[in-house]
MILUM-128149 format. One record per residue: residue number from 1; residue in one letter; x, y, z of N, C-alpha, C in turn. Coordinates in steps of 0.2 Angstrom, whole numbers, plus 5000, padded with zeros to 4 digits. Example, Ala and Ser with C-alpha at 12.3 -4.5 7.8 and 13.67 -1.06 7.14 Angstrom:
(r 1,'A',(5066,4972,5039),(5062,4978,5039),(5066,4984,5039));
(r 2,'S',(5064,4989,5035),(5068,4995,5036),(5064,5000,5039));
***
This chain:
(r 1,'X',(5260,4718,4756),(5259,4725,4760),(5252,4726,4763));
(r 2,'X',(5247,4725,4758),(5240,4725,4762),(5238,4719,4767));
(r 3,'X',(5241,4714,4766),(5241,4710,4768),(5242,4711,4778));
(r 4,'X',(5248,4714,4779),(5253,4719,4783),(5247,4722,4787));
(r 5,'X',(5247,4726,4783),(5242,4733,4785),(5234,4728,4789));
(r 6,'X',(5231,4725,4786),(5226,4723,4788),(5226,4717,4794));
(r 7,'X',(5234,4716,4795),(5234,4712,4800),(5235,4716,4808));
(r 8,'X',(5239,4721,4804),(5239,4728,4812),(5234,4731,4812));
(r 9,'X',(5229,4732,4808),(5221,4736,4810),(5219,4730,4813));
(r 10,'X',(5218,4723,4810),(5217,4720,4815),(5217,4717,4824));
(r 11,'X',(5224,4719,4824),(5228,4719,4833),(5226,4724,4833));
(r 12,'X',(5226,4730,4833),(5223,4736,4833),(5215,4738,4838));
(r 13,'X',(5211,4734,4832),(5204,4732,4834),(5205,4726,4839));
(r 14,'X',(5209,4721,4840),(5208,4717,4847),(5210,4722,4852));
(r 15,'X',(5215,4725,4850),(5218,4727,4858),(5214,4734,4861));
(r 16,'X',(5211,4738,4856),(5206,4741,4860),(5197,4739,4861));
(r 17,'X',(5197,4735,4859),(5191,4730,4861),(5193,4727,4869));
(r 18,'X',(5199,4725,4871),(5200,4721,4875),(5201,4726,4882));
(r 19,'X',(5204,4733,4880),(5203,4740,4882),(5199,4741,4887));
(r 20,'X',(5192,4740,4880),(5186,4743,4882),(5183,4738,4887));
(r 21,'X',(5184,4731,4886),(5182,4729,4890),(5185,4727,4899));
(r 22,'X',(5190,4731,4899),(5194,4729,4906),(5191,4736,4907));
(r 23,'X',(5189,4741,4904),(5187,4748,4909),(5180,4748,4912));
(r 24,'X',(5176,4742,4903),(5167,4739,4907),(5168,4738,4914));
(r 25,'X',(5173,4733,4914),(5173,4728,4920),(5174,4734,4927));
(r 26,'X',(5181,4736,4925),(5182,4739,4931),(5175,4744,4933));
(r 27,'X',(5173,4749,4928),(5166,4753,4930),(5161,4750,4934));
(r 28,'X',(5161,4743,4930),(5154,4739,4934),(5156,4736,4940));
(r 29,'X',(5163,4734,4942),(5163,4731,4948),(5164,4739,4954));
(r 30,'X',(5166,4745,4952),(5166,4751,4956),(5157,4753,4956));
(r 31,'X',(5153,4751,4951),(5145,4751,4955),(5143,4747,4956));
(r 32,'X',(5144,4741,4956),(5142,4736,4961),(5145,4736,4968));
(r 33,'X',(5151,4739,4971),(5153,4739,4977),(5148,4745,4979));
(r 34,'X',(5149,4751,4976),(5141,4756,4977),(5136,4754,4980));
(r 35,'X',(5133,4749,4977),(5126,4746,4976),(5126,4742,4982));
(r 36,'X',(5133,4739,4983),(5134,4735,4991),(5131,4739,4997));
(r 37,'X',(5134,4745,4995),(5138,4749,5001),(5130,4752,5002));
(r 38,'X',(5126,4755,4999),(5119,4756,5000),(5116,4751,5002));
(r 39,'X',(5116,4744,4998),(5109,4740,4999),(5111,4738,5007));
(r 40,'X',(5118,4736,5010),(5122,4731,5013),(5115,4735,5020));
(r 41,'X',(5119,4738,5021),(5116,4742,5028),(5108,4740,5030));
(r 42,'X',(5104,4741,5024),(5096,4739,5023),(5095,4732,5022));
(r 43,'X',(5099,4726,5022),(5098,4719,5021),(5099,4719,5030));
(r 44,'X',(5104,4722,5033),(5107,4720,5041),(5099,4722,5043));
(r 45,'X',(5093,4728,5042),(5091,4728,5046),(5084,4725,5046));
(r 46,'X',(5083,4722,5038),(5079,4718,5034),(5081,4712,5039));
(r 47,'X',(5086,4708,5040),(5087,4702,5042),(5087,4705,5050));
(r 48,'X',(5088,4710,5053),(5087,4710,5061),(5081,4710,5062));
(r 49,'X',(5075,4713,5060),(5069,4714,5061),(5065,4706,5060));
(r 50,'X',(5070,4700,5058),(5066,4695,5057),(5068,4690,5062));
(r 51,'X',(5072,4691,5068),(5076,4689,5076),(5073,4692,5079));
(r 52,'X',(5075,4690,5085),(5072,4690,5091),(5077,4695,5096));
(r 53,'X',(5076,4699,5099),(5080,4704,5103),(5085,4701,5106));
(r 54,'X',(5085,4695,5111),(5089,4693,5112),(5097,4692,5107));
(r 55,'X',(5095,4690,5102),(5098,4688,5098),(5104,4696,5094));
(r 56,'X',(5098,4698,5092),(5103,4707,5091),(5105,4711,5097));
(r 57,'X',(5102,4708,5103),(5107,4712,5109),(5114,4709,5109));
(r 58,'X',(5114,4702,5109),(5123,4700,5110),(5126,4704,5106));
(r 59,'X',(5123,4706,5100),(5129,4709,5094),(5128,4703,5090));
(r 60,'X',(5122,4698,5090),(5125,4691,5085),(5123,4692,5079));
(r 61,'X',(5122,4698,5075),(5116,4699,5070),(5119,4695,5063));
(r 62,'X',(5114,4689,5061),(5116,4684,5056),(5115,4688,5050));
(r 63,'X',(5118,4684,5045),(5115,4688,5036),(5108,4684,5034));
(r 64,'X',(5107,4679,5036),(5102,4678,5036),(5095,4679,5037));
(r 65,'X',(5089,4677,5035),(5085,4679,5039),(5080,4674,5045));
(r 66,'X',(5078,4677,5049),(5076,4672,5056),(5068,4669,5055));
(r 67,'X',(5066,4668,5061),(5059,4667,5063),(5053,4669,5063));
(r 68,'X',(5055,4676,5066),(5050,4680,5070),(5048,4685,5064));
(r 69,'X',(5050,4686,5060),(5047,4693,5057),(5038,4692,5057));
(r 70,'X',(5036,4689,5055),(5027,4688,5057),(5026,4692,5064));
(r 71,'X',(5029,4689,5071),(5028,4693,5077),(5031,4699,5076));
(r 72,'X',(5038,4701,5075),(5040,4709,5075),(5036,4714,5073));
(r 73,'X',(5035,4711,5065),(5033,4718,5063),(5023,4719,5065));
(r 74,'X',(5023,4712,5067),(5015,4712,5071),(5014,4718,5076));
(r 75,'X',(5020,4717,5081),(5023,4721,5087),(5021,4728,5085));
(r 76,'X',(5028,4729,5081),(5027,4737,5076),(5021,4739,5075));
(r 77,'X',(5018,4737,5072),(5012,4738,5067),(5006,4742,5074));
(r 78,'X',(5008,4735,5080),(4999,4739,5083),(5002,4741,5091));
(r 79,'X',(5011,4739,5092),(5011,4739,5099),(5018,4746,5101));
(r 80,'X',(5021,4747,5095),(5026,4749,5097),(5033,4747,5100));
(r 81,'X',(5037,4752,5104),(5044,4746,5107),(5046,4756,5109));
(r 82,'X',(5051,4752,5114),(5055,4757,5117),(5054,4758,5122));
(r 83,'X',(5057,4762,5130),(5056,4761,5134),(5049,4765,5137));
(r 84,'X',(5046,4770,5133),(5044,4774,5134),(5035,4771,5127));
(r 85,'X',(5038,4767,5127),(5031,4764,5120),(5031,4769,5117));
(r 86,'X',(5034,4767,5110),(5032,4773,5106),(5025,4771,5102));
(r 87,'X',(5022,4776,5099),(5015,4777,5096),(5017,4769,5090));
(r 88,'X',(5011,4766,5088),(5010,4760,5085),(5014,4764,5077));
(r 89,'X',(5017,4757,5074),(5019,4761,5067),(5014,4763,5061));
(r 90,'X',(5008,4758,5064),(5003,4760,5058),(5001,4767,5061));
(r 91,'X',(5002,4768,5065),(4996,4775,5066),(5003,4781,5064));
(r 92,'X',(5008,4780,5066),(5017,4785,5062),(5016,4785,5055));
(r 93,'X',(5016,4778,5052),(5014,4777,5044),(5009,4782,5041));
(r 94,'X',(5005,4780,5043),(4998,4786,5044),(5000,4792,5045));
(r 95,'X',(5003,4796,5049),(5004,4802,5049),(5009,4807,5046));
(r 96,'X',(5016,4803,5046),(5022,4803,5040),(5018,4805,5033));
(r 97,'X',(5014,4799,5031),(5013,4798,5024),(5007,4805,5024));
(r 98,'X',(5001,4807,5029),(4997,4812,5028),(5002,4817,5030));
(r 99,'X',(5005,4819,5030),(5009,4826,5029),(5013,4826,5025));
(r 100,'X',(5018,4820,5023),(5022,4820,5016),(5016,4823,5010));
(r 101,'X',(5012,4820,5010),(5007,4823,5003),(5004,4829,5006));
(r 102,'X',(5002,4830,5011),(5000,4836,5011),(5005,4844,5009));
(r 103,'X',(5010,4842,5011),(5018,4846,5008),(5018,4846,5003));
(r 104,'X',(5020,4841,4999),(5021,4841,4992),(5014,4843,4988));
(r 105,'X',(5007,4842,4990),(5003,4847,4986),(5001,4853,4988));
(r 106,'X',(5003,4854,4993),(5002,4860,4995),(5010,4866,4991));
(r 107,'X',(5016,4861,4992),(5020,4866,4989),(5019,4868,4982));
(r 108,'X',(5016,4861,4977),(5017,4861,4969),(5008,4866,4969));
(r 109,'X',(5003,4865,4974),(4999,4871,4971),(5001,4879,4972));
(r 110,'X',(5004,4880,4977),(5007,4886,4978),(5011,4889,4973));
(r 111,'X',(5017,4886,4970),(5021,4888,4966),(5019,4885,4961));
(r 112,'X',(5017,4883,4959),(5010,4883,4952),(5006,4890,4952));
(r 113,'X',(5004,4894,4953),(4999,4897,4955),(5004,4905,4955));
(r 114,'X',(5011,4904,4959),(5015,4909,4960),(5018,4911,4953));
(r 115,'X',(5020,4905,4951),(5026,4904,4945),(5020,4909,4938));
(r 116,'X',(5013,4906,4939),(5010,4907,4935),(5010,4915,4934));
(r 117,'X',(5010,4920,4940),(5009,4925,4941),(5015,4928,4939));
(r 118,'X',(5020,4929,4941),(5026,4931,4939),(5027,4930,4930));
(r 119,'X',(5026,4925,4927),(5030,4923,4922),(5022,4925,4916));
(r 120,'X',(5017,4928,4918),(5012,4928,4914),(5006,4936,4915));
(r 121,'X',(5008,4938,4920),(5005,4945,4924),(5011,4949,4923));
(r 122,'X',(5007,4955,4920),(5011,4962,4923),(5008,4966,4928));
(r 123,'X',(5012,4967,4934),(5011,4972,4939),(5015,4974,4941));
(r 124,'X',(5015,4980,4945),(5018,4984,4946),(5023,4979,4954));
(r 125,'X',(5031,4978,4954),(5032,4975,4958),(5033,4970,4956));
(r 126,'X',(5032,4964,4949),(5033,4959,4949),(5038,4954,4949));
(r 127,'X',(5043,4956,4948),(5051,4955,4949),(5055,4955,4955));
(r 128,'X',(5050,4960,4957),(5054,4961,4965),(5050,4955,4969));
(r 129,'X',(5045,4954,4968),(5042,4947,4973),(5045,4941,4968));
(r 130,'X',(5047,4940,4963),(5052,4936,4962),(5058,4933,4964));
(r 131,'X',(5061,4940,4966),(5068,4938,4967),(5065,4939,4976));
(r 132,'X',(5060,4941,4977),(5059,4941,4983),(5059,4935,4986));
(r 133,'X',(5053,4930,4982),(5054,4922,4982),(5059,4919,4982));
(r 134,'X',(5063,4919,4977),(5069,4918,4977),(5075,4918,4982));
(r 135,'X',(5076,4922,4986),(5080,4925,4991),(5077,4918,4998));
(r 136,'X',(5071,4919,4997),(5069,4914,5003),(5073,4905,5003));
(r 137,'X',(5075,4905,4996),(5080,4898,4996),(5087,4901,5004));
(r 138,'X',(5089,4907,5004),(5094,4906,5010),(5089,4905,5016));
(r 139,'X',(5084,4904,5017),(5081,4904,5025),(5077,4898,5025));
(r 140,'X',(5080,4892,5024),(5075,4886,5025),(5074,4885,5031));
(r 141,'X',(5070,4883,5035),(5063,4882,5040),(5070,4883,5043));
(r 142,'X',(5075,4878,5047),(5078,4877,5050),(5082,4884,5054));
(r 143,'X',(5082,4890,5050),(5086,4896,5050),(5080,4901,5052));
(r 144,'X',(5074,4900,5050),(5069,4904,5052),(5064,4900,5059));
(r 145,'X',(5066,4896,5061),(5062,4890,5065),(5059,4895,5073));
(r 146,'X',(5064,4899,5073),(5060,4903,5079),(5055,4907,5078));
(r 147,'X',(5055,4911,5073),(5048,4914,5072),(5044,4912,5070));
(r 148,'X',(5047,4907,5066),(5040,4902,5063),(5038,4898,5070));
(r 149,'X',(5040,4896,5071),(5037,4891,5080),(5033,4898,5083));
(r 150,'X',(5035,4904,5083),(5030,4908,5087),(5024,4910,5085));
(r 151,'X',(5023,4909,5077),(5018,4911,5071),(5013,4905,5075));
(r 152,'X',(5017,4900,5075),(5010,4894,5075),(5009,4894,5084));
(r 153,'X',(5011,4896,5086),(5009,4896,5092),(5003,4902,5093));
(r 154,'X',(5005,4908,5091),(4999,4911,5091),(4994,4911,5089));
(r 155,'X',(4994,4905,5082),(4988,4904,5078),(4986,4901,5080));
(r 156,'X',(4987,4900,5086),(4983,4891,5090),(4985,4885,5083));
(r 157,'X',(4990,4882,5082),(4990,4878,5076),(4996,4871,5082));
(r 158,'X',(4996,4874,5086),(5002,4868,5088),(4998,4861,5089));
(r 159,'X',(5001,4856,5090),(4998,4850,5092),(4993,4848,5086));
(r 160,'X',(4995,4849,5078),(4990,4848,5074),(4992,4847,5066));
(r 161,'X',(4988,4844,5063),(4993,4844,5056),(4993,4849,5053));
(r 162,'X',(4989,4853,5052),(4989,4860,5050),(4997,4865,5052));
(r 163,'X',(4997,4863,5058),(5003,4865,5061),(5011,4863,5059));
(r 164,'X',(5009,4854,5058),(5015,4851,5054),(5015,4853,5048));
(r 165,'X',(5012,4854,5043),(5012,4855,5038),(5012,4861,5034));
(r 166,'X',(5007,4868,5036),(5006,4872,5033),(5014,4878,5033));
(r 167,'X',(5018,4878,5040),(5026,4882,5038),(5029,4876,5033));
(r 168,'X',(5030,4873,5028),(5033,4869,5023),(5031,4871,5020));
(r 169,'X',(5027,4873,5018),(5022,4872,5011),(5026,4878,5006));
(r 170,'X',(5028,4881,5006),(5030,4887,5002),(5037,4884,5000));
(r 171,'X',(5037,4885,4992),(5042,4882,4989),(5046,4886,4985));
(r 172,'X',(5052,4889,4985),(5055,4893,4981),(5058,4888,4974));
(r 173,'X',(5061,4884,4977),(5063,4880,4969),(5058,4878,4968));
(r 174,'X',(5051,4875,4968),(5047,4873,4963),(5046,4880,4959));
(r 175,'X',(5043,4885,4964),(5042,4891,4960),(5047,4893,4956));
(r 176,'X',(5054,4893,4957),(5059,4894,4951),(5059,4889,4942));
(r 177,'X',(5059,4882,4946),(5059,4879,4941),(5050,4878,4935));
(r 178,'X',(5045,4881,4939),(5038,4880,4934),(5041,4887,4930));
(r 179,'X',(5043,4894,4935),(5043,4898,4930),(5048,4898,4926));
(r 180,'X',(5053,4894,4926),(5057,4894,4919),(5053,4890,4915));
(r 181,'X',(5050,4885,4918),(5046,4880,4911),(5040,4884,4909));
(r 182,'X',(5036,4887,4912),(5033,4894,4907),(5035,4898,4905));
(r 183,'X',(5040,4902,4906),(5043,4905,4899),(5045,4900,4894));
(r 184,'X',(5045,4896,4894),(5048,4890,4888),(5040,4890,4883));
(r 185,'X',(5034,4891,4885),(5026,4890,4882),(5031,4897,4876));
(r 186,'X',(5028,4895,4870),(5028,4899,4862),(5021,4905,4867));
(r 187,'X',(5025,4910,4864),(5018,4917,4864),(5013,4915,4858));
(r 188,'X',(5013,4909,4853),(5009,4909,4850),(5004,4906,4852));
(r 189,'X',(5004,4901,4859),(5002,4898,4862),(4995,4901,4866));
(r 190,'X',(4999,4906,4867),(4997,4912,4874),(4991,4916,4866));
(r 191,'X',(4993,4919,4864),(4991,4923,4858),(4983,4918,4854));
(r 192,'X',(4985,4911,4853),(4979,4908,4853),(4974,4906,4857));
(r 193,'X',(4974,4907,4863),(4972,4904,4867),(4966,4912,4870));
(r 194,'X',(4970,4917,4869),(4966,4920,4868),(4963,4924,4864));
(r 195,'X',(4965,4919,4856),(4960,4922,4852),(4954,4919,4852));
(r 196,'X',(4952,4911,4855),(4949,4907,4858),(4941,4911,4862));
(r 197,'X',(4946,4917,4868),(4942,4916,4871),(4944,4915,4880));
(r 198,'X',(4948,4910,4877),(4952,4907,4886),(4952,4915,4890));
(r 199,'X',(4950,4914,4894),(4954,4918,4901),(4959,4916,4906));
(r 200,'X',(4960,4918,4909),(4967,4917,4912),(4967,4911,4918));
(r 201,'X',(4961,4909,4919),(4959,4903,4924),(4958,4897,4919));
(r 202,'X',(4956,4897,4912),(4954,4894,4908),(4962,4892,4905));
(r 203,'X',(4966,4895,4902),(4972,4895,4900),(4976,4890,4907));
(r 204,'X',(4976,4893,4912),(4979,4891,4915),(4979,4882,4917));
(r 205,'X',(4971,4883,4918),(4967,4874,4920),(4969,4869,4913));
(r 206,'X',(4965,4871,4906),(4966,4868,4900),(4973,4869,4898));
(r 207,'X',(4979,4872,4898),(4984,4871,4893),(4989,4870,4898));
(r 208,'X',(4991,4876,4903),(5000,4874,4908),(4997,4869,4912));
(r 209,'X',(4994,4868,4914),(4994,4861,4919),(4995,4854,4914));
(r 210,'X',(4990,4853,4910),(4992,4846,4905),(4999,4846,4904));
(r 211,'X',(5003,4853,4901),(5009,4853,4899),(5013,4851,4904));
(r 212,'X',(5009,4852,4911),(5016,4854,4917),(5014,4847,4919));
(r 213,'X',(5013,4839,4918),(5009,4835,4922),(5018,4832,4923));
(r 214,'X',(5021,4833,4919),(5029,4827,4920),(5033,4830,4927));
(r 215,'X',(5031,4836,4924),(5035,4841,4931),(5034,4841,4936));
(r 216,'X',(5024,4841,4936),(5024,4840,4945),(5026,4834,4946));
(r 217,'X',(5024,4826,4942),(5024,4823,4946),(5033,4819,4947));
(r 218,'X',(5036,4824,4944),(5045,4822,4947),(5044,4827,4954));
(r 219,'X',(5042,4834,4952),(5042,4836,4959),(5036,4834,4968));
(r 220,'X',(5032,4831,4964),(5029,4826,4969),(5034,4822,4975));
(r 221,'X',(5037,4819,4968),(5043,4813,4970),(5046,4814,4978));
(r 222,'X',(5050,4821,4973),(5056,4825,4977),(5052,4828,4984));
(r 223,'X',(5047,4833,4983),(5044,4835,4989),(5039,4830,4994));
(r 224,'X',(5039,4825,4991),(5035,4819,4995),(5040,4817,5001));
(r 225,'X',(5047,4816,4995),(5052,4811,5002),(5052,4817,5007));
(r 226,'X',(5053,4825,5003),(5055,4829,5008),(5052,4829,5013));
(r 227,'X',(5045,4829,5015),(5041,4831,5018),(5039,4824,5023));
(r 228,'X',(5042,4817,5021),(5042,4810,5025),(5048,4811,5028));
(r 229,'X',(5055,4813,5026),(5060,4814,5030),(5061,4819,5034));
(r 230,'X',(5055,4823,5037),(5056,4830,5040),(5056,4826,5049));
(r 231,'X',(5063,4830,5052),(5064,4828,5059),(5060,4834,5064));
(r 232,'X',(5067,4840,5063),(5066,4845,5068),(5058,4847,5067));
(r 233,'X',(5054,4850,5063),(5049,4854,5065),(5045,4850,5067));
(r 234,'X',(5043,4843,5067),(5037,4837,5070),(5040,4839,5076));
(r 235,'X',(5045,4836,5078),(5051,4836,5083),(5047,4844,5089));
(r 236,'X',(5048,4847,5086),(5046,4856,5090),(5039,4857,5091));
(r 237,'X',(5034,4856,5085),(5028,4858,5086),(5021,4851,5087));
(r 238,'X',(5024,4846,5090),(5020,4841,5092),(5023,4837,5098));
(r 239,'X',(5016,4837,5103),(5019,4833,5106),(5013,4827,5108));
(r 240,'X',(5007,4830,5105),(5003,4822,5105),(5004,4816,5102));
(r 241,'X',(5003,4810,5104),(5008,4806,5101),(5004,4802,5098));
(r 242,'X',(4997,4807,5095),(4992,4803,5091),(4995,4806,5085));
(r 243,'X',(4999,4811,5084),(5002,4815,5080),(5008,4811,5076));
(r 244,'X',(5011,4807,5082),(5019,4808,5081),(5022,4804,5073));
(r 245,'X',(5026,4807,5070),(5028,4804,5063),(5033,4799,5066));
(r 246,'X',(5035,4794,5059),(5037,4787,5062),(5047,4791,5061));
(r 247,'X',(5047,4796,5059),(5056,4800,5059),(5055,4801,5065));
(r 248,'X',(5051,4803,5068),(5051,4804,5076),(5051,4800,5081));
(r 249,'X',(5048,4793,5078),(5046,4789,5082),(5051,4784,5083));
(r 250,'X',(5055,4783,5080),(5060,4778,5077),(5066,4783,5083));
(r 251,'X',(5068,4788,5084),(5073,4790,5088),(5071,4791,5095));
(r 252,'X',(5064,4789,5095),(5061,4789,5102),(5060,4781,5105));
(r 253,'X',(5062,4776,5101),(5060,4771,5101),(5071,4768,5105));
(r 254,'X',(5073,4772,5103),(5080,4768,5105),(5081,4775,5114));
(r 255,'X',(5081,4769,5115),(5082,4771,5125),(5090,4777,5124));
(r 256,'X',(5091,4779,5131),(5098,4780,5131),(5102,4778,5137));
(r 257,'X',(5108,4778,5138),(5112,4774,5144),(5111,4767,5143));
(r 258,'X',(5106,4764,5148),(5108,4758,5149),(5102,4755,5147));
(r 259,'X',(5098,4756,5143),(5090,4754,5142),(5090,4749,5137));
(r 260,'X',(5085,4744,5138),(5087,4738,5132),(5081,4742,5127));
(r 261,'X',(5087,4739,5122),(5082,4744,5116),(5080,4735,5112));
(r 262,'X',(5071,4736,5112),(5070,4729,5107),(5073,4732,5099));
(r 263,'X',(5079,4731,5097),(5081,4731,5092),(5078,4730,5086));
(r 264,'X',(5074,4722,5088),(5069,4719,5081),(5065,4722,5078));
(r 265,'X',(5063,4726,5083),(5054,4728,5083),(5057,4735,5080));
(r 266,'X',(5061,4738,5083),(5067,4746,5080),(5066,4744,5071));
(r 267,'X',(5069,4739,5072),(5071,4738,5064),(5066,4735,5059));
(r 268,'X',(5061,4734,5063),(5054,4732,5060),(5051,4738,5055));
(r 269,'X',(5051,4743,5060),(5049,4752,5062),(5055,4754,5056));
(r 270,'X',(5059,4753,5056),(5065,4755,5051),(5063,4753,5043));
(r 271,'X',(5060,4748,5042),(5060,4745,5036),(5052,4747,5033));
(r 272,'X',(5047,4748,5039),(5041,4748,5038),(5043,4758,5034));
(r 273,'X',(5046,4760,5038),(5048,4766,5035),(5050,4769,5028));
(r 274,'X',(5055,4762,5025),(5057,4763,5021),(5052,4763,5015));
(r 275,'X',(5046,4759,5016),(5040,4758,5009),(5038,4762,5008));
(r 276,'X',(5035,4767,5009),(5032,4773,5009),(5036,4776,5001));
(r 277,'X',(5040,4780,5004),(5044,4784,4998),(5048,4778,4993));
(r 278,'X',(5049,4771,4995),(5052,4767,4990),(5047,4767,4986));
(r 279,'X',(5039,4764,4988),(5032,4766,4984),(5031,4769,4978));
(r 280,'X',(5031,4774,4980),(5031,4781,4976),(5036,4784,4973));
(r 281,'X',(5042,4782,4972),(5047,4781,4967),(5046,4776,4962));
(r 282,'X',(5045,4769,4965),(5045,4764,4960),(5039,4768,4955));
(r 283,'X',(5031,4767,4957),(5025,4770,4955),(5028,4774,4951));
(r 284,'X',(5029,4781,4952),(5030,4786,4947),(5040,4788,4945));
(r 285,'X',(5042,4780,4944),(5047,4782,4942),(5048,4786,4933));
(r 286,'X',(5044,4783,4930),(5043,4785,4923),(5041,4793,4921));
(r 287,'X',(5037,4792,4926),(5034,4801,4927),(5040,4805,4929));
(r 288,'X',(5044,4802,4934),(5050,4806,4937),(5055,4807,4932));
(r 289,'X',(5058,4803,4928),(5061,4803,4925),(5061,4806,4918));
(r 290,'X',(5055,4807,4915),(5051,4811,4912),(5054,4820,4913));
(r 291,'X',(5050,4819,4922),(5051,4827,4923),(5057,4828,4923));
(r 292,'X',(5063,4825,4925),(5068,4828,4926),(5072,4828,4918));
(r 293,'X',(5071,4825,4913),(5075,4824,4907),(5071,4827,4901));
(r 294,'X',(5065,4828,4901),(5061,4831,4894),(5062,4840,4895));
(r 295,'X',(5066,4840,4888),(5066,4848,4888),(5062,4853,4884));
(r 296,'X',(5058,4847,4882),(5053,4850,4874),(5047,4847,4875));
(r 297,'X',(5042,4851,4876),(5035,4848,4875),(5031,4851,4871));
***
């Protein structure tokens, strides 16, 4: 009889083993086609930008890669393409990446500074600019684009970085999210610090910033790409093209009607585009991941 029994717990354990291993399989070949379905599109334009125009005009785009990629993205780098020569990529790369970081530290010092107020100051009114901050999540740039385009036109800001960057800068989720992690600080924290002596520039330099370093640098990540993927506002408030980012430049680089667009050199500009924020993900992935998953410091 135990005999018996020890041979069905047996079968038992193969056949949910065998289970578990036919749902492994299925999970991993459903994120592997995933992983196609993302990378596939970024290898077509990996391998166009290394042919010749000709080549990707017929429609003959190979999976392999060509000859030219030396000359393309040479082309890109100091000469541009499209019918209208768009601005060289290095000088795009250049301006994309000086406005992506000027965004993103200008929003984590803002709402650093904000969150700290709120969640550490009593004044009269302090909730109410909370929730006041708060509420500006329903008006992102896009919704308020015409006053704000008129603000900067009157400050004389147009046609300048100041201009591209400084309406972005104000961040309501960073500010939501630091002030929840500073109420998370113990009051015995706060209560030592100024039994110490610390004053509020002191406390704030030497203790929430070290604690906050996982945070900004996930939120860095996040407002970096933001601020590298921005179309419309570059789009509205520049038109020097010592200025132009490469999101802009790249939609001004493909003709319309019947214009031959050099496709190689498009897709040179497309991939040269891609490093930036892939960079600065790989570099501080640990820090990102960090900030998004540590709940305890």
């Amino acid at each position: 009889m135990s005999a018996v029994v020890h041979e069905g717990d047996r079968i038992a354990a193969a056949t949910a083993t065998r289970r578990r291993r036919r749902s492994g399989a299925l999970t991993h070949a459903i994120l592997l086609l995933g992983v196609l379905a993302v990378v596939f599109p970024i290898w077509i334009a990996v391998v166009g930008s290394t042919h010749d125009a000709s080549t990707i005009g017929r429609g003959d785009v190979p999976l392999l890669p060509g000859a030219e990629a030396v000359e393309n993205y040479a082309t890109a780098l100091t000469g541009g393409a499209g019918r209208f020569r768009s601005s060289p990529a290095a000088l795009m790369l250049w301006n994309s990446a000086a406005m992506a970081v000027l965004i993103a530290c200008g929003k984590i010092s803002i709402s650093l500074l904000s969150a700290y107020a709120v969640a550490f100051f009593s004044f009269p009114g302090r909730m109410l600019a909370f929730w006041t901050i708060f509420l500006t999540l329903m008006l992102p740039v896009e919704v308020r684009i015409i006053p704000t385009y008129q603000v900067i036109v009157d400050l004389d800001l147009f046609d300048s970085m100041a201009g591209l960057t400084v309406p972005l800068m104000a961040s309501a989720t960073a500010t939501l999210l630091f002030r929840q992690f500073f109420l998370t600080v113990p009051d015995e924290v706060v209560e030592a610090a100024k039994i110490d002596g610390a004053g509020p520039l002191r406390f704030f330099r030497d203790i929430l910033l070290p604690l906050s370093v996982t945070n900004i640098a996930a939120l860095f990540v996040i407002l970096f790409i933001y601020g590298w993927n921005q179309y419309l506002w570059p789009l509205l408030v520049v038109n020097d093209r010592s200025l132009e980012t490469v999101v802009v430049g790249l939609t001004r680089m493909i003709g319309n009607g019947d214009a031959q667009n050099e496709w190689n050199v498009i897709m040179a500009t497309a991939v040269l585009a891609l490093l930036p924020p892939v960079a600065v993900v790989v570099v501080m992935q640990r820090w990102f991941v960090r900030g998004l998953t540590e709940t305890e410091k």
